[in-house]
C-alpha positions as CSV (number, residue, x, y, z in Angstrom):
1,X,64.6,-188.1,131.2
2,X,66.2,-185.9,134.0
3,X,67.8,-187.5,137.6
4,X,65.8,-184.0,138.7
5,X,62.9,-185.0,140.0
6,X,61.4,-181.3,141.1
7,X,61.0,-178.9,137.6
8,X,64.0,-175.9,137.6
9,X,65.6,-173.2,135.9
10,X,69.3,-172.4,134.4
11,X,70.4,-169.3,135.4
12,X,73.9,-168.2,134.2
13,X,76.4,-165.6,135.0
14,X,79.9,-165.0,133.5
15,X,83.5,-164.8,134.5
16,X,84.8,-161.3,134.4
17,X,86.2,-159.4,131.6
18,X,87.5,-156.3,129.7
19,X,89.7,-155.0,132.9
20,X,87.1,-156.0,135.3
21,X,87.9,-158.1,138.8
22,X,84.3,-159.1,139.2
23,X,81.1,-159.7,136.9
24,X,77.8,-158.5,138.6
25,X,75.7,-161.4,136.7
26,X,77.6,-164.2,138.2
27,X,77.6,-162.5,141.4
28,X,73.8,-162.2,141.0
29,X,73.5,-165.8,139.6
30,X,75.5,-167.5,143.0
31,X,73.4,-165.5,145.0
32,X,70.1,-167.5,143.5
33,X,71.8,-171.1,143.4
34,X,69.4,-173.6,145.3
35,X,66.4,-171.3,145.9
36,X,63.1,-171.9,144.8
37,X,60.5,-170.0,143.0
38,X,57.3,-171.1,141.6
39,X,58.1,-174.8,142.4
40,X,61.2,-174.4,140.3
41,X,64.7,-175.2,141.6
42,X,67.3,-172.2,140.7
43,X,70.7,-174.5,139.1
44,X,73.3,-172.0,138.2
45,X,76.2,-171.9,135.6
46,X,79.2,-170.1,135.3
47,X,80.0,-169.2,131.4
48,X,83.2,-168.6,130.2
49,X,83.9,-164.9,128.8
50,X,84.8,-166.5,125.8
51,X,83.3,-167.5,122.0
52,X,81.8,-170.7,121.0
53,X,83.4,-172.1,124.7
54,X,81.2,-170.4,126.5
55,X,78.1,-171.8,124.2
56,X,79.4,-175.9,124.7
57,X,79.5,-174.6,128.6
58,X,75.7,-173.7,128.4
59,X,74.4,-176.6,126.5
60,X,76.0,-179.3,128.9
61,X,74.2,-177.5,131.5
62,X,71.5,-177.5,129.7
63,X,71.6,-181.2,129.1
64,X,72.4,-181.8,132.5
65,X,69.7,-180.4,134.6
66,X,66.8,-180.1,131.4
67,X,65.3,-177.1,132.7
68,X,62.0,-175.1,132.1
69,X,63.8,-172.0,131.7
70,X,67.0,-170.6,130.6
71,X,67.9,-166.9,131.7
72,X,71.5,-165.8,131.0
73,X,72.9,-163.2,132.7
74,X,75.2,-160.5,131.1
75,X,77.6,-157.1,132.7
76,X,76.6,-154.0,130.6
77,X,78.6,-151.3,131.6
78,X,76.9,-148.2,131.1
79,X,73.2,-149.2,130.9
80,X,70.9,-147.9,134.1
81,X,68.4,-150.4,134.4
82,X,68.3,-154.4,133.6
83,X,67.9,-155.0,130.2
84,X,65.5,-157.8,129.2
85,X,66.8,-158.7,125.8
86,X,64.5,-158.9,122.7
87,X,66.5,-160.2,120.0
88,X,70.2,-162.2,119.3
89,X,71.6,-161.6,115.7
90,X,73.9,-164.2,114.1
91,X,77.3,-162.2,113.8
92,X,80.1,-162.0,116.3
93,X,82.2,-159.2,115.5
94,X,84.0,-157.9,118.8
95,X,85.7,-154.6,119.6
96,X,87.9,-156.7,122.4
97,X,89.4,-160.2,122.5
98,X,87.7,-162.7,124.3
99,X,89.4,-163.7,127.3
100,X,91.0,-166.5,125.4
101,X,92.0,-163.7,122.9
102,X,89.5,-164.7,120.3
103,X,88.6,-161.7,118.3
104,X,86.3,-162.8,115.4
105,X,84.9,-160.2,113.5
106,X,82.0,-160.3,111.0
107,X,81.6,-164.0,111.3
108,X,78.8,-165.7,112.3
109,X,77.6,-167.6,115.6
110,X,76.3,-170.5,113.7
111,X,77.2,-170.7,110.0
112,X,74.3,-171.0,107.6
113,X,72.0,-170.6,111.2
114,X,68.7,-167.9,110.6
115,X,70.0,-164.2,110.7
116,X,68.3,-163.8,114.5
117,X,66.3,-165.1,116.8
118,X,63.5,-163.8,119.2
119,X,63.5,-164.4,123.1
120,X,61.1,-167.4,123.7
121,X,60.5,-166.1,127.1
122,X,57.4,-163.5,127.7
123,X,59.6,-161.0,128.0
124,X,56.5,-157.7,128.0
125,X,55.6,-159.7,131.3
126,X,58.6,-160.0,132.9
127,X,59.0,-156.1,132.1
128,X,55.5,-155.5,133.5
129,X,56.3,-157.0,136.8
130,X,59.8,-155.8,137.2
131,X,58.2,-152.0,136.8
132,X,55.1,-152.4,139.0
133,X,57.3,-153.5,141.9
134,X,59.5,-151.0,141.4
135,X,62.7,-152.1,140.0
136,X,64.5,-150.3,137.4
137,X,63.9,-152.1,134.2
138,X,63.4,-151.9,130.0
139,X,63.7,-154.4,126.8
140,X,65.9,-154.0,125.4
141,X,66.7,-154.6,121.2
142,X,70.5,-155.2,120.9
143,X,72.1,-157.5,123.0
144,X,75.5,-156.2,121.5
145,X,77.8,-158.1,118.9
146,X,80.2,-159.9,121.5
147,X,79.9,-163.0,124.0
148,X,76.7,-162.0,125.3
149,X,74.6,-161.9,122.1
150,X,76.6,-164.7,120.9
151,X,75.5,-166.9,124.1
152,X,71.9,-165.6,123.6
153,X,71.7,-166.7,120.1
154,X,73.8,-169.9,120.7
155,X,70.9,-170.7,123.5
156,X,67.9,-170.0,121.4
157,X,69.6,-172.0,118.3
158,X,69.6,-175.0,121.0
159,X,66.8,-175.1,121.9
160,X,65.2,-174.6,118.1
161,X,66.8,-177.4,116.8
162,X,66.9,-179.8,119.8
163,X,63.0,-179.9,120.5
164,X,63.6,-179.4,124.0
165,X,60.1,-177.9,126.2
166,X,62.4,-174.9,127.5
167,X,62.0,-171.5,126.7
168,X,65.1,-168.7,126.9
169,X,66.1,-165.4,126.9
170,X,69.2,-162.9,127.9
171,X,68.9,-160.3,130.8
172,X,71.8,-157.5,131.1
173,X,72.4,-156.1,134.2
174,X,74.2,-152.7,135.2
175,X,77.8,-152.4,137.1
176,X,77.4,-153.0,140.7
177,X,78.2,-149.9,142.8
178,X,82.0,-150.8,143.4
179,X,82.4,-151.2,140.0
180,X,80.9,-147.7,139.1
181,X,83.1,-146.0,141.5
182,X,85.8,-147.0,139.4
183,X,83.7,-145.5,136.2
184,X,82.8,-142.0,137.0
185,X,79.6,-140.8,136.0
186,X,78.4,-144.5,135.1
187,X,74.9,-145.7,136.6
188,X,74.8,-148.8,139.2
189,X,72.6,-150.8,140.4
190,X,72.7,-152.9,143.9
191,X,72.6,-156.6,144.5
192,X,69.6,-156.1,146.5
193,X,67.5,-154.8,143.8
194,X,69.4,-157.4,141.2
195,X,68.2,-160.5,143.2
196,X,64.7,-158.4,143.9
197,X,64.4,-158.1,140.2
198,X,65.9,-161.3,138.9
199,X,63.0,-163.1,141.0
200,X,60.3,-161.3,139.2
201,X,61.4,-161.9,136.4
202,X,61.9,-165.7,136.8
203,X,58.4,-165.8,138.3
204,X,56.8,-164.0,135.7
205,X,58.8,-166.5,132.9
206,X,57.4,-169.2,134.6
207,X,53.5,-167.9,135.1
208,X,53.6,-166.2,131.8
209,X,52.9,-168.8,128.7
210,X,51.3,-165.9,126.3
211,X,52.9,-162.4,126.6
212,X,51.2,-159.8,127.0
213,X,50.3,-156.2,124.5
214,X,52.6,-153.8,125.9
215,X,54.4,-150.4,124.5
216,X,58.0,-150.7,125.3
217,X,60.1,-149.7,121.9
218,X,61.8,-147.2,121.2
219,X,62.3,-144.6,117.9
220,X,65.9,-145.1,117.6
């Protein structure tokens, strides 16, 4: 059983990478440590940029607080709203080194593991709240083939296989304004509206045990 008495949830951020002096998730994520939502203590994690490392870094947070909900936090450059993932695949196959250098390619998260796995969390509710108070926000069906979608899957493949009463899921967040200002023409988004939206969605994973009918795809 866990020391922590009051329920919680993991949030995790990660160290920066690809050229980058600072990662808007963990930036985000420190910015939520110790508040509570819904009854629920906020723990936070830093992951490593970096394969399979970054996965044992997550499940002995896991282990150690034994949370009701796991959202990790990811930096995608380039995308204009936050990005409630659907779906992990099991492949890594990265276009740049991990920050220890690892660059696997075609190989897969967890050998003989199921080819995907879907968010647990109910993530048409999350998405319904985020857009009726006004923040920026879609799902998302590719969470990428690097660290993020490798951390994604190695959560979900945790928790399947450990029986643990924990739901998760993988949220990727745009560049911060300073970091946009350094990528012309790329969108941002603020902290404010990060730790706005972050909250909603934390709220609505913990309100939310059946998701809701909601039209959210897309045709390509």
């Amino acid at each position: 059983m866990s020391s922590y008495s009051k329920p919680c949830v993991l949030v995790t951020g990660f160290t920066p990478f690809g050229g980058e002096s600072i990662n808007p998730s963990w930036q985000l994520a420190q910015l939520l440590e110790g508040e509570t939502i819904e009854n629920h203590l906020i723990h936070t994690k830093e992951l490593p940029c970096e394969f399979d490392k970054s996965i044992e870094s997550l499940t002995q947070a896991i282990d150690k607080y034994h949370p009701s909900i796991v959202i990790c936090l990811g930096q995608a450059g380039g995308r204009c709203d936050i990005s409630i993932e659907r779906i992990a695949i099991n492949v890594n196959d990265a276009r740049i080194a991990d920050n220890a250098g690892n660059q696997p390619i075609d190989t897969p998260v967890v050998t003989h593991g199921p080819d995907a796995y879907f968010a647990s969390l109910p993530i048409k509710s999350m998405l319904s709240s985020a857009l009726q108070a006004g923040v920026p926000a879609s799902i998302s069906n590719t969470a990428g083939t690097y660290v993020c979608n490798h951390v994604m899957y190695g959560l979900l493949h945790y928790l399947s296989t450990h029986d643990l009463a924990c739901r998760g899921g993988f949220v990727h967040i745009p560049y911060l304004p300073s970091q946009a200002a350094h990528h012309p023409g790329a969108p941002s988004m603020d902290i404010d509206t990060l730790v706005k939206g972050i909250k909603i969605l934390l709220t609505s994973a913990i309100t939310q045990k059946q998701d809701i009918k909601l039209v959210a795809g897309t045709t390509h």
